[in-house]
DRENVOMAR-107194 format. One record per residue (C-alpha): residue number from 1; x, y, z; residue in three letters. Coordinates in Angstrom, 2 decimals, m for minus. Layout:
n:NUM | xx:X | yy:Y | zz:Z | res:Ala;
...
***
This chain:
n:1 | xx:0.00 | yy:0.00 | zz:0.00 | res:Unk;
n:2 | xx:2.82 | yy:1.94 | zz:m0.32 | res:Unk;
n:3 | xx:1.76 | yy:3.33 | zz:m3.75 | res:Unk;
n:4 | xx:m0.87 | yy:5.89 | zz:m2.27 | res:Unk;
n:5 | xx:1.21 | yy:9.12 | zz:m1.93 | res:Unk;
n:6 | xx:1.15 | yy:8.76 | zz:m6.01 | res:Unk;
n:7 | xx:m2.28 | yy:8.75 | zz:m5.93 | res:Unk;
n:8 | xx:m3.02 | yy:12.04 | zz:m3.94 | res:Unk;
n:9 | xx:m6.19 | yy:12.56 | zz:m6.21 | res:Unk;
n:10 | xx:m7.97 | yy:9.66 | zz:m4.26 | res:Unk;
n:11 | xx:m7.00 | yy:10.96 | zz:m0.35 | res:Unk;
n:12 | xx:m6.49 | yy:13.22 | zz:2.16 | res:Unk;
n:13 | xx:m3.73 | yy:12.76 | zz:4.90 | res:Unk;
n:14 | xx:m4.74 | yy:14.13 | zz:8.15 | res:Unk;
n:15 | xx:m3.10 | yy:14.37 | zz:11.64 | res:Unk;
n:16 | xx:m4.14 | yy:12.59 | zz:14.94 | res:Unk;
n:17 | xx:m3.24 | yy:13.47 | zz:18.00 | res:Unk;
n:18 | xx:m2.08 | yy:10.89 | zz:20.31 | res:Unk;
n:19 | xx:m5.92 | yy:10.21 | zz:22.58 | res:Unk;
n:20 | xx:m7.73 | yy:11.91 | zz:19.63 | res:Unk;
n:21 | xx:m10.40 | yy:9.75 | zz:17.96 | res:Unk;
n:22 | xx:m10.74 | yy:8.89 | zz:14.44 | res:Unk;
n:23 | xx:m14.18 | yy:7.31 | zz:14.31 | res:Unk;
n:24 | xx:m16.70 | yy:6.10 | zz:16.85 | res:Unk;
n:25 | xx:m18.90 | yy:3.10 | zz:17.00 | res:Unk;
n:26 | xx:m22.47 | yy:3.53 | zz:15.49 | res:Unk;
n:27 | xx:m21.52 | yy:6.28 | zz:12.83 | res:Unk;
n:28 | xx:m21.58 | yy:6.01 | zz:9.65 | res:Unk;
n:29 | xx:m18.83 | yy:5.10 | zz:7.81 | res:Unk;
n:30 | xx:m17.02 | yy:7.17 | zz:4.68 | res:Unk;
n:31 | xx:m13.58 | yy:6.65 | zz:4.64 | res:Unk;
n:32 | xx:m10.90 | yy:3.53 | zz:4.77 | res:Unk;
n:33 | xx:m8.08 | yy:4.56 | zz:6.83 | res:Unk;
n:34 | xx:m4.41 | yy:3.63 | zz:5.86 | res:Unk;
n:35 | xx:m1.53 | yy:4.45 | zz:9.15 | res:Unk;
n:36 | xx:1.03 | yy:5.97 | zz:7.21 | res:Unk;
n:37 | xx:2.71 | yy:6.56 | zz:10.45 | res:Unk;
n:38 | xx:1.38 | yy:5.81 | zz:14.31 | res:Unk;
n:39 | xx:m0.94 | yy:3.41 | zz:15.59 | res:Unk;
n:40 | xx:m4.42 | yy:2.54 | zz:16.12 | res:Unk;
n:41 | xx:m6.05 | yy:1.53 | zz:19.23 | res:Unk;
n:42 | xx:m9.85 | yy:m0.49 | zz:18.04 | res:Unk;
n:43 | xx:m11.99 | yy:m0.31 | zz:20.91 | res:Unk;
n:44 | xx:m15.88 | yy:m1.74 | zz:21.91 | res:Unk;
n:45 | xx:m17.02 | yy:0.58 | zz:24.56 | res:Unk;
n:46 | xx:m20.11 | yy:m0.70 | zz:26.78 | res:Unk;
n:47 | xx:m21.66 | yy:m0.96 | zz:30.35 | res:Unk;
n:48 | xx:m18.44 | yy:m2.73 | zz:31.60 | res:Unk;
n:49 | xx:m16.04 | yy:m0.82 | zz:30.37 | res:Unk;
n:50 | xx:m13.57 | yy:m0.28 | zz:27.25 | res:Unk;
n:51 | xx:m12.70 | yy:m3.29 | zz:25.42 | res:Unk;
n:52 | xx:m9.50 | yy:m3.15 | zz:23.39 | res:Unk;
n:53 | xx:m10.02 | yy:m5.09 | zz:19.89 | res:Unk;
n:54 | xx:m6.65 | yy:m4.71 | zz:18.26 | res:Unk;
n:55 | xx:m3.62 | yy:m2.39 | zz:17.86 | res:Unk;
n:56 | xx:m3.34 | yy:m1.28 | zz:14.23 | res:Unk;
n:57 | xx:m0.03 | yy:m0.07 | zz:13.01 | res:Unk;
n:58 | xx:1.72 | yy:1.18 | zz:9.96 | res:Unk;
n:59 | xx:0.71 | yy:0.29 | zz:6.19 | res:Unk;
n:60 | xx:m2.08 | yy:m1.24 | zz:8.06 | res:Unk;
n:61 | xx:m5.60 | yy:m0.25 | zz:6.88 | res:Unk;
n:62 | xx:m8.76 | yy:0.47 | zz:8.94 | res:Unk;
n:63 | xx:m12.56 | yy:1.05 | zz:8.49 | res:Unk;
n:64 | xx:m12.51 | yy:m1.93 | zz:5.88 | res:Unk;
n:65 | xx:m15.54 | yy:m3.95 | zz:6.83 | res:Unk;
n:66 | xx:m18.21 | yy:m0.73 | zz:5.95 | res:Unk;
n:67 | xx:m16.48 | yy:m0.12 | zz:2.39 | res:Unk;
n:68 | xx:m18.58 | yy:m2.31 | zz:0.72 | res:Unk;
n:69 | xx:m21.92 | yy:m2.10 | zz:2.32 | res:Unk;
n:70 | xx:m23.71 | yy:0.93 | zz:4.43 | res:Unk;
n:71 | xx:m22.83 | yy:m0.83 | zz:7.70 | res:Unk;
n:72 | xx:m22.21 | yy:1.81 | zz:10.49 | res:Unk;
n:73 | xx:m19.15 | yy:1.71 | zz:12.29 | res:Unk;
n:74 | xx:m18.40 | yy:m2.02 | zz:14.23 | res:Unk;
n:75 | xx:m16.15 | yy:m0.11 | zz:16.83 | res:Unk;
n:76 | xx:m14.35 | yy:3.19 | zz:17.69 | res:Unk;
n:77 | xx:m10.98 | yy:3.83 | zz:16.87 | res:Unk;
n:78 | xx:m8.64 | yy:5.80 | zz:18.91 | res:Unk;
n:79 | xx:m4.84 | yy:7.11 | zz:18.56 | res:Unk;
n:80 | xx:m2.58 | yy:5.40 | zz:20.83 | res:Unk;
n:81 | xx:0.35 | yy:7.75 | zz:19.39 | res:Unk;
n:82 | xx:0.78 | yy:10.77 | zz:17.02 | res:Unk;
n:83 | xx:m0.67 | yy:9.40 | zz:13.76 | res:Unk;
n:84 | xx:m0.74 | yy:9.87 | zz:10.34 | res:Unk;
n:85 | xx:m3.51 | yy:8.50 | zz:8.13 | res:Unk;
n:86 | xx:m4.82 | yy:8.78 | zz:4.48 | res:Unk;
n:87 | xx:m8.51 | yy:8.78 | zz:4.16 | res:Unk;
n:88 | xx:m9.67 | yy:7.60 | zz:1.08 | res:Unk;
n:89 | xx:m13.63 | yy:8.04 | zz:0.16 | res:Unk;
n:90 | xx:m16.07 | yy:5.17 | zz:0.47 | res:Unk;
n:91 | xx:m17.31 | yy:6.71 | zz:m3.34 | res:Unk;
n:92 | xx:m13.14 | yy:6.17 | zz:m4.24 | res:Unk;
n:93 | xx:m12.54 | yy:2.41 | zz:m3.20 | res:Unk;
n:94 | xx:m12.82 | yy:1.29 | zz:m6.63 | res:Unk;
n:95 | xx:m11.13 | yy:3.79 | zz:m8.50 | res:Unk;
n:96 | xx:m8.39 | yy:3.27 | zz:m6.26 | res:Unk;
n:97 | xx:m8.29 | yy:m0.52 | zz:m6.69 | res:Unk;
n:98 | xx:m8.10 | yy:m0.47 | zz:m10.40 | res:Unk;
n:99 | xx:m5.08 | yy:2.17 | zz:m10.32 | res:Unk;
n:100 | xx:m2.99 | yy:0.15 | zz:m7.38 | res:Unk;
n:101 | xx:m3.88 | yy:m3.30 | zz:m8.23 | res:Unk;
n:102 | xx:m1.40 | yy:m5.01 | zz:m5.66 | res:Unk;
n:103 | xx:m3.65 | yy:m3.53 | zz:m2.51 | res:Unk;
n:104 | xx:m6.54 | yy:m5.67 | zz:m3.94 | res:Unk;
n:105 | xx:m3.94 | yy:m8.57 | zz:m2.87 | res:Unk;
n:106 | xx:m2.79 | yy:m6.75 | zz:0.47 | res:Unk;
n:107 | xx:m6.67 | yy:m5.91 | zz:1.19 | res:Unk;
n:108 | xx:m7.46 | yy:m9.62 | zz:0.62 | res:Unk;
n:109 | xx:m4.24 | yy:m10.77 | zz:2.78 | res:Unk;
n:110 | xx:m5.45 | yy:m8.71 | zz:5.39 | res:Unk;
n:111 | xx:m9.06 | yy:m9.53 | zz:5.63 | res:Unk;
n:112 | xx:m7.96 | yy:m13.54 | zz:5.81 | res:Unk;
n:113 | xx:m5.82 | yy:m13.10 | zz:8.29 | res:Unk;
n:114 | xx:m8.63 | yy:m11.09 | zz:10.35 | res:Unk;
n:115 | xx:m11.02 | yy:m13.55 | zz:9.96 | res:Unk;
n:116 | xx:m8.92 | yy:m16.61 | zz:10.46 | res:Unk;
n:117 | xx:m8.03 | yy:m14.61 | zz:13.99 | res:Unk;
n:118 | xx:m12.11 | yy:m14.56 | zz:14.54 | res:Unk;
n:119 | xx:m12.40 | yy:m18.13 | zz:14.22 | res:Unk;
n:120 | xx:m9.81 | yy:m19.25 | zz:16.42 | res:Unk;
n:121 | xx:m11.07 | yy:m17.30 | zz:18.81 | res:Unk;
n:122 | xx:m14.55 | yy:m18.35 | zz:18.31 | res:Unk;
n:123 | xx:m13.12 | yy:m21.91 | zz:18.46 | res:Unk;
n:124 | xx:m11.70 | yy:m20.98 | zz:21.70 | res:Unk;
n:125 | xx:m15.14 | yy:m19.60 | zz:23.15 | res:Unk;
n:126 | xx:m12.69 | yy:m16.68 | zz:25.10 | res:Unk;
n:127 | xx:m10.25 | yy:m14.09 | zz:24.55 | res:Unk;
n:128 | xx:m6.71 | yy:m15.09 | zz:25.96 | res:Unk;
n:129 | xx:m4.72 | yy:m12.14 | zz:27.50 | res:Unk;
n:130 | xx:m1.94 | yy:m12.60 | zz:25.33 | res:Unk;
n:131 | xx:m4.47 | yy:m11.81 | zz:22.07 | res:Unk;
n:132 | xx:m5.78 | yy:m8.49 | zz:23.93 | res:Unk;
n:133 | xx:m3.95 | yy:m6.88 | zz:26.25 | res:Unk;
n:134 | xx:m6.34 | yy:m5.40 | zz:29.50 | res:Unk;
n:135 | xx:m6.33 | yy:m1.31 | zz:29.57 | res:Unk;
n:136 | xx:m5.30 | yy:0.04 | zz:33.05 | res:Unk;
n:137 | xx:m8.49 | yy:1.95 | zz:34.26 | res:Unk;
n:138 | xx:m6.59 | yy:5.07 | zz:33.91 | res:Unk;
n:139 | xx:m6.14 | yy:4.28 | zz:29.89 | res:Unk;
n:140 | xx:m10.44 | yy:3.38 | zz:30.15 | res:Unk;
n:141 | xx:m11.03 | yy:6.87 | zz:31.37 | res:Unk;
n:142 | xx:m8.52 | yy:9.02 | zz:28.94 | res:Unk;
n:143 | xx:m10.45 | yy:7.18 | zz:26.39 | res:Unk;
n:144 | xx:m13.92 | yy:7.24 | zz:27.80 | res:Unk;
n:145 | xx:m13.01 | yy:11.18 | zz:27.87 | res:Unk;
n:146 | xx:m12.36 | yy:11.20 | zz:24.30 | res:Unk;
n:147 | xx:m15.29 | yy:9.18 | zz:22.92 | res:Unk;
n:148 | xx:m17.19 | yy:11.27 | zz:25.56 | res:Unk;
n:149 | xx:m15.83 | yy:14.72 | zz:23.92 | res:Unk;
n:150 | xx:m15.92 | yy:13.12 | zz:20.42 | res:Unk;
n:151 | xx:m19.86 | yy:12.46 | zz:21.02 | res:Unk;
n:152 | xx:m20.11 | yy:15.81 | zz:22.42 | res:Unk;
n:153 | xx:m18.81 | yy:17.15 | zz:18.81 | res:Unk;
n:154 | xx:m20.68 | yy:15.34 | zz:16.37 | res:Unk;
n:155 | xx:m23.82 | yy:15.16 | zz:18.06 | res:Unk;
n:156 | xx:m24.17 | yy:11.48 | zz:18.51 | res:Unk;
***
């Protein structure tokens, strides 16, 4: 995915602050999100608490699974570090695709290895600590803060 700064016509690169978040659970979804530098922190937030889903790092992509359908957002994604994304347009995907073949075979690549990770755990029936780390409960409230704030600004 490394051919997307030659394709500035399909994105926009924007800055995250480290505790900022990019999405939130529930909204609707626009955008794919490549890290072109930082990391991701995928989160389920409910009664219990914050519920880490998975770190996301560089060349990785995000914000995949509502591309293709008008699916809201699965989960809410949060900056664990100054990041740097590109955003490229649900209405772009395709365009995109046909002009960087070789991400249709990263994008694929990724999504097996995601779901092969789903079934083993559903095979499992539980989440092992060593798949998802715990957040301390000071890390739950910075981010219940943010996704607080974040709701505050979008109206949700």
């Amino acid at each position: 995915m490394n051919d997307l700064s030659k394709n500035d016509n399909f994105s926009d690169v924007i800055k995250i602050k480290k505790g900022a978040v990019l999405f939130h659970e529930g909204e609707k979804s626009n955008f794919l999100y490549i890290i072109a530098k930082g990391k991701i922190q995928l989160i389920k937030e409910d009664d219990n608490g914050i519920h880490p889903l998975a770190s996301i790092g560089e060349k990785n992509f995000i914000g995949e699974l509502s591309m293709f359908n008008d699916e809201k957002r699965y989960a809410s994604a949060i900056a664990l570090e100054e990041t740097e994304v590109y955003m490229i347009k649900k209405t772009d995907i395709r365009k995109v695709l046909k002009e960087c073949p070789e991400w249709v075979t990263n994008i694929m690549v990724t999504l097996t290895d995601r779901l092969r990770d789903v079934d083993e755990l559903m095979r499992e029936h539980r989440v092992s600590d060593s798949d998802i780390a715990n957040l301390s409960s000071g890390e739950q409230k910075d981010m219940r803060t943010a996704l607080k704030e974040y709701r505050g600004r979008r109206g949700l």
